[in-house]
Backbone as CSV, one residue per row, in Angstrom:
resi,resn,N_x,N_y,N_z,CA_x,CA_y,CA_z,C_x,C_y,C_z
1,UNK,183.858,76.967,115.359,183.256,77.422,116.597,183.224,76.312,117.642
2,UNK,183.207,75.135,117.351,183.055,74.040,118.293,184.268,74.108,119.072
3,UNK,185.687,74.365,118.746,187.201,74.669,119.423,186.732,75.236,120.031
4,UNK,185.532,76.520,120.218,185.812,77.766,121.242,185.713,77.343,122.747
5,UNK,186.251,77.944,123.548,186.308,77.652,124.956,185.321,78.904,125.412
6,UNK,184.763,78.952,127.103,184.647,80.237,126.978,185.649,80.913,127.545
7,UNK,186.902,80.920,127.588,187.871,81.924,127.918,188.229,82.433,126.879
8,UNK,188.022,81.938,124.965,188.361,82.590,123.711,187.290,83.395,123.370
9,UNK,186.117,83.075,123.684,184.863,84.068,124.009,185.410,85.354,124.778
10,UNK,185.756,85.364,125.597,186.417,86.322,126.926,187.538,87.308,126.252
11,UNK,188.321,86.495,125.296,189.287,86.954,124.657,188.880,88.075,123.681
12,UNK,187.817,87.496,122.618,187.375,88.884,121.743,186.435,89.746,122.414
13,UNK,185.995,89.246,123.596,185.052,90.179,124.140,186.107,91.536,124.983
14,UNK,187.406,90.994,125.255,188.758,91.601,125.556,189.178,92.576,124.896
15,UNK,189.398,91.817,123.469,189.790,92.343,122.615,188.731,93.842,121.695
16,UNK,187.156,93.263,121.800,186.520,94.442,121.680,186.305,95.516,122.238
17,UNK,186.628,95.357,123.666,186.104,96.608,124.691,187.823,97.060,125.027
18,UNK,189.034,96.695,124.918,190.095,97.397,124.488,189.953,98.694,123.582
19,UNK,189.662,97.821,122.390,189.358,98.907,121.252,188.547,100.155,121.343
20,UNK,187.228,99.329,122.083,186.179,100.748,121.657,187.081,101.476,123.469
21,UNK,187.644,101.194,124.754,188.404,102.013,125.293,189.585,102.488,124.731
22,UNK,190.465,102.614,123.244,190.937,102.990,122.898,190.204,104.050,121.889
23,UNK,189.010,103.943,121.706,188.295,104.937,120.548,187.592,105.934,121.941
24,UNK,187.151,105.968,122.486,186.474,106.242,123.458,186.563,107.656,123.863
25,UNK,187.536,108.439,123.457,187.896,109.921,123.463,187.291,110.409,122.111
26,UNK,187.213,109.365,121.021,187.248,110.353,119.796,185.831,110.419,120.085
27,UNK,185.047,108.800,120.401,183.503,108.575,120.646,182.976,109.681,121.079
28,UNK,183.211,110.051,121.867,182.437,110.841,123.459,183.168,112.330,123.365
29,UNK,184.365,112.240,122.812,184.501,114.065,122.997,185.651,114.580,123.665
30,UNK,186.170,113.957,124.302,186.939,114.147,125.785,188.278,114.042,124.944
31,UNK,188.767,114.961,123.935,190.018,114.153,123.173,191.325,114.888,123.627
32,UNK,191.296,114.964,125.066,192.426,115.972,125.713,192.711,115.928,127.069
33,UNK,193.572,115.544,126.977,194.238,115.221,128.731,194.643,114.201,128.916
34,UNK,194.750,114.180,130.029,195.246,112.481,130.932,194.258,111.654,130.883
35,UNK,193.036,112.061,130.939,192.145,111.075,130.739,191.849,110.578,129.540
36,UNK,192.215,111.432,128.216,192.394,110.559,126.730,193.276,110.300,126.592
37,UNK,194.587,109.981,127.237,196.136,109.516,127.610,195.712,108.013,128.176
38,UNK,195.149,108.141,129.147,194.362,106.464,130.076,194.024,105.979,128.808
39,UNK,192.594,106.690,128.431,191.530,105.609,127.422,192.859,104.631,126.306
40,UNK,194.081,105.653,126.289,194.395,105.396,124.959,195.556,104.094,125.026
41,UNK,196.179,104.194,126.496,196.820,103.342,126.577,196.618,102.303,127.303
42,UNK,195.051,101.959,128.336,194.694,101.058,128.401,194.279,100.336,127.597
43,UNK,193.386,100.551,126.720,192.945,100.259,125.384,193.718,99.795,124.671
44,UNK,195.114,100.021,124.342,196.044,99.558,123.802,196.144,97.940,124.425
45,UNK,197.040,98.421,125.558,197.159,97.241,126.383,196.529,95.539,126.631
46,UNK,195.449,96.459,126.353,194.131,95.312,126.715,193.839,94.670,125.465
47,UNK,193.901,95.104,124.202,193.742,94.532,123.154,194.713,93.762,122.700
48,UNK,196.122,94.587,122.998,197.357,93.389,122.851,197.287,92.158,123.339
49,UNK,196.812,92.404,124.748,197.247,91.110,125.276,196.176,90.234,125.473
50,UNK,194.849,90.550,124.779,193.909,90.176,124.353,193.950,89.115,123.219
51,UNK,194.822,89.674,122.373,195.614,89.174,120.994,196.393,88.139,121.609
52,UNK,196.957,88.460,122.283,198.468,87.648,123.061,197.492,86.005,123.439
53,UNK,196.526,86.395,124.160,195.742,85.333,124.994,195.257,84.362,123.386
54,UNK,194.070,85.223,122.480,194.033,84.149,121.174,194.820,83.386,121.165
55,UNK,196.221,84.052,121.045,197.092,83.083,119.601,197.426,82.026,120.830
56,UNK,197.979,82.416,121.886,198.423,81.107,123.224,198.002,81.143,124.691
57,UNK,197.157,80.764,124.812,196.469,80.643,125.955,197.270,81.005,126.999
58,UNK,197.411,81.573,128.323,198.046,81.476,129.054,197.293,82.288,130.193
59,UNK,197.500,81.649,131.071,196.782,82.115,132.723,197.057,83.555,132.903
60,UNK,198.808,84.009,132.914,199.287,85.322,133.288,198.587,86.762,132.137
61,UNK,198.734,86.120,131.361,197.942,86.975,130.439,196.229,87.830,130.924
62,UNK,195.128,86.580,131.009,194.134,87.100,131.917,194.492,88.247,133.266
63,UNK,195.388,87.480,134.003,195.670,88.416,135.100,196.175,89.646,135.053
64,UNK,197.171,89.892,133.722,197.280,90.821,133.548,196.422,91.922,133.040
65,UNK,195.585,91.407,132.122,194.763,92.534,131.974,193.588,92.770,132.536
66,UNK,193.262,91.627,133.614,192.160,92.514,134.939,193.398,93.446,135.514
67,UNK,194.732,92.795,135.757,195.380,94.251,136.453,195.224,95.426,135.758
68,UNK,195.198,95.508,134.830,195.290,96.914,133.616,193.902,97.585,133.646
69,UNK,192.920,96.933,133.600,191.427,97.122,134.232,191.275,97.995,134.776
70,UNK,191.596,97.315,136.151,191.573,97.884,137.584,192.595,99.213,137.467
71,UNK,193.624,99.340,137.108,194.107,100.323,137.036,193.830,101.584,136.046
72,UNK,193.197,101.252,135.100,193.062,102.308,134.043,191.332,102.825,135.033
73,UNK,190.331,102.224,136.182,189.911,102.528,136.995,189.636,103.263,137.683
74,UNK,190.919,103.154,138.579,191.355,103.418,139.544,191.997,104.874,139.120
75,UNK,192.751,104.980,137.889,193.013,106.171,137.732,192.166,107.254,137.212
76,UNK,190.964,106.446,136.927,189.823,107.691,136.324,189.193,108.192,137.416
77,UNK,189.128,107.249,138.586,188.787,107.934,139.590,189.279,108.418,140.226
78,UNK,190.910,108.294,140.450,191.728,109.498,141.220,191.809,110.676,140.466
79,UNK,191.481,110.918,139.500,191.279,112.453,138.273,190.092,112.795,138.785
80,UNK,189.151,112.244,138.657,187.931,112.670,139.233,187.966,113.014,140.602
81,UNK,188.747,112.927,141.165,188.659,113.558,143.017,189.320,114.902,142.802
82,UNK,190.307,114.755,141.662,190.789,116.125,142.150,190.855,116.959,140.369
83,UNK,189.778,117.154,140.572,189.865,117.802,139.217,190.496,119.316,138.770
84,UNK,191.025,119.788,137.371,191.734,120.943,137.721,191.492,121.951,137.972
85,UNK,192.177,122.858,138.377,191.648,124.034,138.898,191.913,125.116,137.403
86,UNK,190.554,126.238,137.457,190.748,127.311,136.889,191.501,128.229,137.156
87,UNK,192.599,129.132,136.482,193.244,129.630,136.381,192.436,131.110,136.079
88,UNK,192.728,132.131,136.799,191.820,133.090,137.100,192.755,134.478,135.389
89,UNK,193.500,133.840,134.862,194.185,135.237,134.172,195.065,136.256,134.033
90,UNK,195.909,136.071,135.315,196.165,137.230,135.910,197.541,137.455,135.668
């Protein structure tokens, strides 16, 4: 523990909230659509390169996955503006 930096702190804390946003459909219910499509492949993402950051430190790595962040975001809230429409039957 004395090696740890806090950016390897940052890393499993990365690496945990990847995961539980990759569980996060089964968690909560929502296990259908684009929005358990997001959870599943941000979550992915973020834990990889979460992993990636452990084993070799590297600056681009961080940046990339605030970009992935911000985007897995950004797209829950553009679903949420336009949510789908009911289909009447006919």
């Amino acid at each position: 523990m004395e090696n740890w930096t806090n950016a390897k702190f940052c890393d499993v804390a990365n690496l945990i909230l990847g995961a539980f946003l990759f569980l996060s459909p089964w968690i909560f219910g929502f296990d259908a659509g684009a929005a358990s499509q997001n959870a599943y492949i941000a979550g992915i993402v973020i834990a990889v390169l979460a992993i990636a950051a452990l084993a070799a430190f590297a600056v681009w790595e961080e940046w990339l996955n605030l970009i992935v962040a911000v985007l897995a975001a950004i797209e829950l809230w553009m679903m949420s503006q336009f949510p789908p429409r009911l289909t009447t039957g006919r």
